[in-house]
N, C-alpha and C positions, 0 to 999 in steps of 0.2 A: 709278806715274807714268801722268798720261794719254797721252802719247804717249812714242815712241821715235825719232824721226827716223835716219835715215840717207841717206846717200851715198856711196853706192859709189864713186863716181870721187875719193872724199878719204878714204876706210877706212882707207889707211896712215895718213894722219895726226891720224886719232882714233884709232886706235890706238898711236901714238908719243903724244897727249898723253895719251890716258885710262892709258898707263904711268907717265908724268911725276905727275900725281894720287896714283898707287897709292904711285908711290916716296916722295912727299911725307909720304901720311896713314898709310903702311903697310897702306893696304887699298884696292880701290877704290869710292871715295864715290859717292852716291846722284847726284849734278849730274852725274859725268862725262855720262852718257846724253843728258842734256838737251842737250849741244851737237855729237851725232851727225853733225849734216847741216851742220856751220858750226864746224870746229875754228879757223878764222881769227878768227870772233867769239871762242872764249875763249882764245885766244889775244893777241888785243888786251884784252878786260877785264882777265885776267891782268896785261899790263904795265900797263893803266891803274892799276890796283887798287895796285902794286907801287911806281908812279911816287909816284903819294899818299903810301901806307905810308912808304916810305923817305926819302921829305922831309918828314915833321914829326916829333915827338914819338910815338914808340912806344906807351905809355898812352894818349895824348890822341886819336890813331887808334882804339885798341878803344874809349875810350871814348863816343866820338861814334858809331861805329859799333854796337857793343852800342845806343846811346839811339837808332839810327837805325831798327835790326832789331826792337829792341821796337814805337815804330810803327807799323812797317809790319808789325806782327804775324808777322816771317819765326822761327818757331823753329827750321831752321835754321841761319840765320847769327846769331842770339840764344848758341844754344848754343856755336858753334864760336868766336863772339869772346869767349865769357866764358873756357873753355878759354885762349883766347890771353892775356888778360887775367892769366890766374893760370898760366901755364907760360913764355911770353916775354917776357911783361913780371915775371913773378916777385910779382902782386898778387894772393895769395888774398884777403886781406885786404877789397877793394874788389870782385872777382869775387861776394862771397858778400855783400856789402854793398849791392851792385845785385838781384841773383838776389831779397833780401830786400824792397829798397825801388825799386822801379825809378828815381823820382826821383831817387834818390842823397841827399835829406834828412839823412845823415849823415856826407856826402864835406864836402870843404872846400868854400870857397866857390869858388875857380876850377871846379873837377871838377866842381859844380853846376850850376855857368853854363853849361859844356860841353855837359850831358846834357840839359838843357833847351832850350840854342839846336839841339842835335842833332836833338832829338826834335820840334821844332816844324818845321825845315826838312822833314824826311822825311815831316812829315801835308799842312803847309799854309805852303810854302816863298812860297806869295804875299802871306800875310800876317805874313812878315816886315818889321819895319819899322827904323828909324834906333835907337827904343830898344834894341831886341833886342842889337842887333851894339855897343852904349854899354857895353850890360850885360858883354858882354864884354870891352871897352875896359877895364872899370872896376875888374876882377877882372886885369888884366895879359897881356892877352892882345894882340900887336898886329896890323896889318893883315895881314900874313902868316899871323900865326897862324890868324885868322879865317876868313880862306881856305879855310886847308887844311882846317877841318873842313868849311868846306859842300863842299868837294872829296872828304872824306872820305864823307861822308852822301850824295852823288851816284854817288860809285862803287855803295854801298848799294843805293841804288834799284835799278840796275838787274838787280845780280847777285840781288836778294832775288825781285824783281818777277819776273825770269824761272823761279827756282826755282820759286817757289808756283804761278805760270801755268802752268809745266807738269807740276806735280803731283811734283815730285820731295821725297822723305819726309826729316830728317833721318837720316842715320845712327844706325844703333845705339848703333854705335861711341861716336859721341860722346855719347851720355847714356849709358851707363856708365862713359866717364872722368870725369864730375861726377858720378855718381849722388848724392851727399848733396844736390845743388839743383837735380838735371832738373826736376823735378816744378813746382817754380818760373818755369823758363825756360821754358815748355812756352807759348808765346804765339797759337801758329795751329794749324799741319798739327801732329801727333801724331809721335812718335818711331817709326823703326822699326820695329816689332819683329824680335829678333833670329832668326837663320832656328834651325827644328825643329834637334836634331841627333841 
């Protein structure tokens, strides 16, 4: 990582979240570090990120997301949402169908629309236009719907953006629970390596 911030006058409380992290992933992740000096910031991403998640469609969340990480070339959050993709939501199926074709070219036609309106917001959200958001009208998706992805793809940005900024590596961890499609997902910063033992 290129940097490690800290602040001492908030150590207990990056230490109460970077626990929170550990209890979550079972280990502690590469990000916790990144937000040293500002556990209030991940702590608000957190519920932002949580707000999103939980008011739409579980799927339609990793999937805009997975289309958003790819983008923004975050491996990463690349990795950790295809993982989500095929453990919480229960879709190997579409996990290894993305890992393979990033477009999704073999998803249905809503799940298409998704990763493509995903993946365009997350490069070049300014030239979205009236078709874009039709396209997804047209596929069953409604104004609410709509929303929540570019709500989902905005959470994205910034958690990805800060990872990569500050040079925080994927976990090991998690490209050894997909080992059969790391190699795939592998879109920017390089995986971990796991420590000597």
């Amino acid at each position: 990582m290129f940097i490690e911030p800290l602040d001492v006058s908030v150590e207990d409380e990056v230490d109460a979240w970077a626990q929170e992290q550990t209890a979550r992933w079972g280990y502690r992740p590469n990000y916790a570090a990144v937000f040293g000096s500002r556990p209030d910031v991940a702590r608000a991403w957190t519920g932002l990120n949580l707000a999103v998640r939980d008011g739409m469609d579980r799927r339609r969340f990793e999937l805009a997301t997975i289309a958003a990480a790819r983008a923004l070339r975050s491996t990463y959050c690349t990795v950790a949402h295809s993982m989500f993709l095929r453990d919480a939501c229960g879709d190997e199926a579409t996990m290894v169908a993305l890992a393979d074709d990033p477009e999704g070219t073999s998803l249905d036609a809503t799940d298409r629309a998704v990763v493509a309106f995903a993946g365009k917001v997350a490069r070049r959200a300014s030239e979205i236009t009236q078709d874009d958001v039709d396209a997804l009208r047209a596929v069953g998706l409604s104004e609410n719907d709509i929303a929540d992805v570019i709500f989902a793809v905005g959470a994205r940005c910034f958690f990805a953006t800060v990872l990569d900024a500050a040079g925080a590596e994927p976990d090991h961890q998690l490209g050894a629970a997909l080992a059969t499609v790391t190699e795939r997902l592998v879109v920017g910063r390089p995986i971990a390596a796991a420590p000597a033992s």
